[in-house]
ROPA-81823 format. One record per residue: x, y, z of N, C-alpha, C in turn. Coordinates in pm, whole numbers, padded with zeros to 5 digits, always signed. Each point is the difference from the previous one (the first is absolute). Layout:
XYZXYZXYZ...
This chain:
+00084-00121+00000-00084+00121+00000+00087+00126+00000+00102-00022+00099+00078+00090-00048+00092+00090-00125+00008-00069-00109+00036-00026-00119-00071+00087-00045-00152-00040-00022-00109+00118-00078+00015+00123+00032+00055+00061+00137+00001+00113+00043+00132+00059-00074+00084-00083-00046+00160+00056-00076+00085-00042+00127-00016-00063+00131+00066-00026+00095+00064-00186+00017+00065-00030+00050+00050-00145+00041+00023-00002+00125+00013-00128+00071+00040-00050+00120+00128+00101+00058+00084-00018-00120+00140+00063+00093+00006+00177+00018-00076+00053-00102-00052+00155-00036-00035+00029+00179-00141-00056+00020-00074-00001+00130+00108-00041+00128+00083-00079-00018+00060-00064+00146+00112+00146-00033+00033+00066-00056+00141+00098-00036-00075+00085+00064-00111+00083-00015-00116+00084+00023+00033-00026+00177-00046-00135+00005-00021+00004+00164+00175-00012+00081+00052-00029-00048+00115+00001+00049+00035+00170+00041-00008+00099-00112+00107+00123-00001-00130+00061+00086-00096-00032+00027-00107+00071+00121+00022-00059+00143+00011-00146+00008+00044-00001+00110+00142+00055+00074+00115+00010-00135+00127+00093+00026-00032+00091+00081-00060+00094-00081-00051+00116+00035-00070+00049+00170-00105-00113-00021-00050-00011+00142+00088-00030+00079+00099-00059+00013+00092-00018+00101+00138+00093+00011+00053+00080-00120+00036+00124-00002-00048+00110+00075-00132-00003-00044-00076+00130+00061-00011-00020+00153-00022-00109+00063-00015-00033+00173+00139+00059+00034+00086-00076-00066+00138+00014+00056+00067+00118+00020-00044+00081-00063-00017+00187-00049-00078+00015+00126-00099-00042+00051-00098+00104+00099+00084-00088+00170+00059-00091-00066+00021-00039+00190+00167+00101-00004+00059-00012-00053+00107+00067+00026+00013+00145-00056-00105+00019-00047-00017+00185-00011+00039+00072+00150+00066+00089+00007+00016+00085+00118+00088-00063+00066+00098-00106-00017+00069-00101+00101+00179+00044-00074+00055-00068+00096+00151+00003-00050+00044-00083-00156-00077-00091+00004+00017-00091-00116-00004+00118-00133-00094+00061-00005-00005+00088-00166+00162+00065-00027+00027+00057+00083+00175+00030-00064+00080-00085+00017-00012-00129+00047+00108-00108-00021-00088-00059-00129-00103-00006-00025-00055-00032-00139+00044+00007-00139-00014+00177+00028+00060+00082-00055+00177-00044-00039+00004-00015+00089+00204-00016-00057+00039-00128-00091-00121-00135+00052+00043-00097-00046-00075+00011-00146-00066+00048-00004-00084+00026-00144+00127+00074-00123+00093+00069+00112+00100+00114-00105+00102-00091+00019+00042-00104+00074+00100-00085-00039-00036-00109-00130-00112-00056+00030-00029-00091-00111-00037+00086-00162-00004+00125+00026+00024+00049-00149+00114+00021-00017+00081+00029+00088+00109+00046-00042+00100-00132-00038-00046-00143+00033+00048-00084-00053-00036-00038-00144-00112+00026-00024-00052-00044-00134+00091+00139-00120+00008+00096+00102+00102+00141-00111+00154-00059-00026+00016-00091+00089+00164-00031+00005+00003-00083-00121-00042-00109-00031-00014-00087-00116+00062+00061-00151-00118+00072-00005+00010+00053-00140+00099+00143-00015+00057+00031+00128+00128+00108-00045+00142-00068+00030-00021-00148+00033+00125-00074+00068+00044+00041+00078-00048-00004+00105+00066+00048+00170-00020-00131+00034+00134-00079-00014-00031-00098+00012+00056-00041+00152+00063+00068+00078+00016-00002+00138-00105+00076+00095-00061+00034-00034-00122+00007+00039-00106-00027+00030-00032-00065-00146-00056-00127-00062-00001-00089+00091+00096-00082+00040+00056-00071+00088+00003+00015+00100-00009+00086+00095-00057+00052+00133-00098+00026+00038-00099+00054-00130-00120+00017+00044-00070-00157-00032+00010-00091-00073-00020-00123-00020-00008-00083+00093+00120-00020+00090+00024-00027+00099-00104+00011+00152+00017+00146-00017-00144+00027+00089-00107-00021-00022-00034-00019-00109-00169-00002-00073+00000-00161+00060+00104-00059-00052-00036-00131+00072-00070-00064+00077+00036+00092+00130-00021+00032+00180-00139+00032-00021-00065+00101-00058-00093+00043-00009-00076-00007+00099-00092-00156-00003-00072-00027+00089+00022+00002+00132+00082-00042+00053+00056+00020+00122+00022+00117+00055+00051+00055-00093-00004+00174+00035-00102+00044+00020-00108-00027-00091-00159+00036+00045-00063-00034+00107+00034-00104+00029-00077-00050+00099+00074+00062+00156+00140+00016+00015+00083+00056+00127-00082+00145-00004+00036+00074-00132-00014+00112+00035-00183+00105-00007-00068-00130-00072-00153+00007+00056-00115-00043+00071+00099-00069+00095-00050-00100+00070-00124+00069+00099-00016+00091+00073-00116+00074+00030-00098+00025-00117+00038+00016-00067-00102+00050-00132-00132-00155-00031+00109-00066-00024-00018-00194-00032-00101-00039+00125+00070+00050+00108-00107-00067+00108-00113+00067+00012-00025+00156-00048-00123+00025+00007-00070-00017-00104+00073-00027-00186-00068-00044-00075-00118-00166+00038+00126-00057+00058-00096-00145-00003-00110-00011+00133+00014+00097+00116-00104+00003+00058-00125+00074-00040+00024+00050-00105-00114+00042-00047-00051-00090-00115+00012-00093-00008-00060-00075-00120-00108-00085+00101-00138+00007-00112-00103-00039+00015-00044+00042+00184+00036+00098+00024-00044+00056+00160-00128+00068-00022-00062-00038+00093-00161+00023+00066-00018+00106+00109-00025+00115+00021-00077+00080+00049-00028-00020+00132+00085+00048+00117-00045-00041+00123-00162-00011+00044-00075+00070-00015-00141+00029+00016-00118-00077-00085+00070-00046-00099-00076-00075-00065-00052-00095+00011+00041-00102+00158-00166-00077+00043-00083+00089+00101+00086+00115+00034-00094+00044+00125-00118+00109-00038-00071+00046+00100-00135+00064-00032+00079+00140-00004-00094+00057-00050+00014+00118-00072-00009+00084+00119-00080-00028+00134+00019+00102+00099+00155-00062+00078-00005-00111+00039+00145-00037+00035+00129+00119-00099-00010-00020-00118+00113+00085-00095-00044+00148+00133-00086+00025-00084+00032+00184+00034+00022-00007+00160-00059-00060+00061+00010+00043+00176+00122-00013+00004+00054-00126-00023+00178-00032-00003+00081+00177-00020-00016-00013-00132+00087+00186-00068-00055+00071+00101-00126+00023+00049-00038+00132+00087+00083-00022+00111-00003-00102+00076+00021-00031+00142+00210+00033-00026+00027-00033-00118+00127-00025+00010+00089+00152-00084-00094+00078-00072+00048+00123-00016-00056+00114+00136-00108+00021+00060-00044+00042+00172+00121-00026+00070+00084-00139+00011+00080+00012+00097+00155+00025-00036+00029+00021-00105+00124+00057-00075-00066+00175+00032-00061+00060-00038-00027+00115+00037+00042+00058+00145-00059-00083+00068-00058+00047+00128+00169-00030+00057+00062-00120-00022+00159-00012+00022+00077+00130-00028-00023+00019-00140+00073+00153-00090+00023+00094+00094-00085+00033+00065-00076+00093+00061+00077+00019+00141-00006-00109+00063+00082-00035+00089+00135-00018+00019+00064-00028-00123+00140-00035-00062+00038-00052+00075-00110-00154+00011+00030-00117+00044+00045-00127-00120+00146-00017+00034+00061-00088-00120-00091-00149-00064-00019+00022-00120-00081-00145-00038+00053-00062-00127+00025-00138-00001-00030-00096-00082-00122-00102-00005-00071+00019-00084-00098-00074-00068-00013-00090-00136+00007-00135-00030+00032-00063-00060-00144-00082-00054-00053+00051-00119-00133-00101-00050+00035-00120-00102-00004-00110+00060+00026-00101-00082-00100-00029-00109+00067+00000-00127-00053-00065-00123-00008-00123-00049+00037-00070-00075+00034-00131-00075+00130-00087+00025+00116+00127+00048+00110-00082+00027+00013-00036+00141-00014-00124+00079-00007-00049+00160+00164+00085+00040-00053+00039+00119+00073+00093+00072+00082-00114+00186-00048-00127-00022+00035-00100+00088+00133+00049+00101+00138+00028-00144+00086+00007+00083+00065+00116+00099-00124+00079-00024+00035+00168+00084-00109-00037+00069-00105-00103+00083-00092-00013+00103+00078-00106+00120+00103-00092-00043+00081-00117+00068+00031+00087+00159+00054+00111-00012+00076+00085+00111-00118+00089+00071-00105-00011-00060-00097+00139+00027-00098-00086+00110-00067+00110+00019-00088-00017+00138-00124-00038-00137-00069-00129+00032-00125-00051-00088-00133+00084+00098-00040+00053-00040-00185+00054+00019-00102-00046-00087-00021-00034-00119-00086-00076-00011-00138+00106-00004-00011+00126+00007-00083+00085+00086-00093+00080-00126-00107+00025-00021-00065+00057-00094+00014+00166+00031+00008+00003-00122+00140+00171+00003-00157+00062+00022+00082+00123+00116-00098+00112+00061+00090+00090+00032-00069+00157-00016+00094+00119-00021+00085+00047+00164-00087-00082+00072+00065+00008+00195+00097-00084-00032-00022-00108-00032+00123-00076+00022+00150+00011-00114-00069+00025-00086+00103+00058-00102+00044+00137+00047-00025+00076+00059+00090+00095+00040+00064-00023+00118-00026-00026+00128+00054-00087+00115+00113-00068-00028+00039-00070-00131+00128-00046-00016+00088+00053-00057-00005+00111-00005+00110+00149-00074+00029+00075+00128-00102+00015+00092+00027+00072+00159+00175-00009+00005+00075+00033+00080+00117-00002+00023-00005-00086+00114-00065-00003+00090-00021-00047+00124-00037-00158-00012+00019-00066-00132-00035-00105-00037+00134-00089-00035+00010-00116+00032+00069-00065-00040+00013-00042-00176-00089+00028-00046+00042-00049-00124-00006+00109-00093-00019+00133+00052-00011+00115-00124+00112+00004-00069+00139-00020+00025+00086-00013-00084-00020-00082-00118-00073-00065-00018+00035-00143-00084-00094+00038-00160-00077-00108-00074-00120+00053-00050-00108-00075+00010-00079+00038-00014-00133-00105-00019-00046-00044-00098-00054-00137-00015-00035-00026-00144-00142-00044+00017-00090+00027-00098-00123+00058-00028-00034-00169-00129-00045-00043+00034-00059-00117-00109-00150-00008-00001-00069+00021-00128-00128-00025-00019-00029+00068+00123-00059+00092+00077-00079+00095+00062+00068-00079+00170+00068-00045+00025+00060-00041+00090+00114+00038+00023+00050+00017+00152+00142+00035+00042+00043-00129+00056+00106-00033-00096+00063-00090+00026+00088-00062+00080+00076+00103-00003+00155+00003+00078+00023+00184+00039+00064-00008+00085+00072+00130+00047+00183-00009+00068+00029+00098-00046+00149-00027+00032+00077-00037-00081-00033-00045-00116+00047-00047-00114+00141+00051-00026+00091-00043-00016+00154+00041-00071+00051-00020-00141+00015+00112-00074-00053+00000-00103+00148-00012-00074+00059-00042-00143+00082+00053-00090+00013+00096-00009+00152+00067+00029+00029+00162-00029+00046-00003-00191-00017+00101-00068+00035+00006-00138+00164+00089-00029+00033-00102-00039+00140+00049-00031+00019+00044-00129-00073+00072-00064-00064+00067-00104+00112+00131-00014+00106+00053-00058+00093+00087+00021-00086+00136-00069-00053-00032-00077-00109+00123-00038-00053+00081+00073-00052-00078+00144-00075+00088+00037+00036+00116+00102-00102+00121+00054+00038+00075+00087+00078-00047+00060+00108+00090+00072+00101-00053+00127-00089+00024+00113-00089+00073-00009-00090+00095+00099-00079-00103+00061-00011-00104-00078-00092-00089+00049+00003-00055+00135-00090-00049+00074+00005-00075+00113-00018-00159-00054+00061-00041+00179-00043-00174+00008-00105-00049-00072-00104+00100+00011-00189-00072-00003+00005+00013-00166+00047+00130-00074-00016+00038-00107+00048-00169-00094+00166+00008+00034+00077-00107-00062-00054-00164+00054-00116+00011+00079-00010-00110+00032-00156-00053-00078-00050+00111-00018-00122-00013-00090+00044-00035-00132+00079+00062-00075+00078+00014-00104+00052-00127-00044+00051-00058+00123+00062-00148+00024-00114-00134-00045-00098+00027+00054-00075-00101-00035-00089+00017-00100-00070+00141-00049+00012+00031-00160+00046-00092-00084+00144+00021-00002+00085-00094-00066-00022-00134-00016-00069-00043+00098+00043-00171-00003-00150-00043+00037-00139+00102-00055-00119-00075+00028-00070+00132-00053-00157-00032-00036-00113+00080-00084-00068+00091+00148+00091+00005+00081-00085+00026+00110-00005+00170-00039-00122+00049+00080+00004+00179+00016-00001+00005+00157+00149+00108+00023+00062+00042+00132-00058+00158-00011-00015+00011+00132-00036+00136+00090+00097+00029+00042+00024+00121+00005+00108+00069+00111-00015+00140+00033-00018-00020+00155+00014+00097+00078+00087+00051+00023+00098+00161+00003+00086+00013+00043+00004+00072+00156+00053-00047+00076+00038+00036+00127+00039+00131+00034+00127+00083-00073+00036+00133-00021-00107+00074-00076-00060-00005-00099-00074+00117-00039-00185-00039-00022-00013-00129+00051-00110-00069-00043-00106+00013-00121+00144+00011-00128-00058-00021-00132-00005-00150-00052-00138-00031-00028-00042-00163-00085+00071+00024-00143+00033-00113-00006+00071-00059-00129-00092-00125-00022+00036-00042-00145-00079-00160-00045+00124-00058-00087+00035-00104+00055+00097-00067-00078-00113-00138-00037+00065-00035-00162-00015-00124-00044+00119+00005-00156-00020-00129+00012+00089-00043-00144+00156+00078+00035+00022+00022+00091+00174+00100-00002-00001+00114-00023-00118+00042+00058-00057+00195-00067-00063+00039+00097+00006+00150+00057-00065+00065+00063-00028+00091-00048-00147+00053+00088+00002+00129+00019-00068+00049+00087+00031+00142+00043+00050+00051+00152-00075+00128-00039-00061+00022+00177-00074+00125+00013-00175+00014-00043-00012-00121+00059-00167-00025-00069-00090+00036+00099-00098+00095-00009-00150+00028+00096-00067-00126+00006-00089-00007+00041-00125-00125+00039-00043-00017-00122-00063+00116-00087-00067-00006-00091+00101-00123-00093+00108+00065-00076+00083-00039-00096+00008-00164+00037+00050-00017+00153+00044-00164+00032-00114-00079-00033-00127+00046+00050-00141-00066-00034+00016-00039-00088-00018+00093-00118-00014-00025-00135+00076-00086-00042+00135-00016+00024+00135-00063-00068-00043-00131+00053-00036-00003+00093-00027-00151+00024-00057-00070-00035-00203+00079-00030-00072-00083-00057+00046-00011-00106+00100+00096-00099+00065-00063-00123+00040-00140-00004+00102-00013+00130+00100-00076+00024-00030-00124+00024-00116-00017+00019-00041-00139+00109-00173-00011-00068-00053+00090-00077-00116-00083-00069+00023-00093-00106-00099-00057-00075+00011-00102-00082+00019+00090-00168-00004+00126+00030+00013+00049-00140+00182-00029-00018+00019+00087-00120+00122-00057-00080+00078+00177+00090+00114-00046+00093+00077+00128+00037+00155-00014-00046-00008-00057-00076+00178+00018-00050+00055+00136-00024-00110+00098-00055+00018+00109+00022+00046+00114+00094+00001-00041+00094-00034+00096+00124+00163+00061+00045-00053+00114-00021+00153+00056-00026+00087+00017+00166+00097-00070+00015+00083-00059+00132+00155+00081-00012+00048+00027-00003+00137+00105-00032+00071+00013+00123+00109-00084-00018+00146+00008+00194+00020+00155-00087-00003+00056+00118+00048+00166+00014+00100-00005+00092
């Protein structure tokens, strides 16, 4: 049938091939947009032309060096994008935290949990807040104090108090539940970022890196909210803005979009 149209088997499978390229080009473009990877991209993209220029003017020691490395290639890719890689593949085929729960569960969750980032701000009482998504968060709960406790805006602020044993730490937030508190998190050894940064900042940042989760942060010195996810922040958010960013962040619509920027 294909034939009658002026098309064949291999026409159609070529068709679907250079679209699925594409589709997986274009992802790979939106997870490492804004990240360190685009100018190391960038360089290896100007080495491998500049090998294909050596050929045909005979630089042939060149040739030969850059050959050499092209070799490596993969390996090189993989050392030197290895954050990038781990958040590409945790995002394949990932599901929507909220997406078995009820629709008043979603919003009370964001209200109850942007109310007490505020009301912290305010106080410039230091916070980490940690909402688990798709990727299990197991090995940052092993050390932590287990609660088990259905998240409420008293008790979610009570564990940022100073006067608390576990406000240092963070809390992690799963499906409309508080899970754990105290949590000890991955710091990000990310050379990019602010020096300015604190523990909580680089520690949100940290697990960014290595899971789909969306981190809160309170800062202690000036009690400005930040939202880290994917290895990106951004800093200096009102109630209004965090609200919003979240129900971006955590409904079932499509948020790949949602513009995240380390400042």
């Amino acid at each position: 049938m294909l034939d009658s149209f002026g098309f064949n088997v291999n026409t159609a499978r070529n068709i679907v091939d250079v679209v699925l390229v594409w589709i997986v080009l274009y992802r790979l473009l939106l997870i490492i947009k804004g990240t360190r990877a685009v100018p190391m991209l960038v360089g290896l993209t100007f080495i491998v032309a500049l090998y294909f220029l050596a050929r045909p003017f005979g630089l042939v020691t060149l040739g030969w060096i850059l050959e050499n490395f092209l070799s490596s290639i993969i390996l090189i890719v993989v050392v030197v994008f290895q954050d990038e890689i781990r958040r590409a593949l945790t995002k394949v085929g990932l599901q929507r935290i909220f997406r078995s729960e009820g629709k008043t569960l979603y919003n009370k969750a964001i209200e109850d949990i942007t109310l007490v980032c505020t009301n912290l701000a305010k106080e410039k009482l230091g916070a980490l807040i940690v909402i688990q998504r798709e990727v299990g968060l197991d090995e940052f709960v092993e050390d932590a104090v287990i609660l088990d406790a259905q998240l409420n805006r008293k008790l979610l602020f009570s564990l940022f108090v100073k006067g608390s044993s576990l406000h240092d730490g963070a809390v992690l937030i799963d499906r409309g539940q508080i899970r754990a508190a105290g949590c000890v998190l991955p710091l990000s050894f990310n050379p990019d970022l602010d020096p300015s940064l604190g523990t909580r900042h680089r520690a949100a940042i940290g697990l960014s890196e290595r899971s789909d989760a969306v981190i809160i942060v309170v800062s202690e010195e000036t009690g400005a909210i930040s939202l880290v996810r994917d290895g990106r922040m951004i800093r200096n958010l009102d109630g209004s803005v965090l609200r919003d960013s979240l129900h971006r962040l955590l409904s079932d619509e499509k948020n790949d979009e949602v513009s995240v920027e380390v400042e």
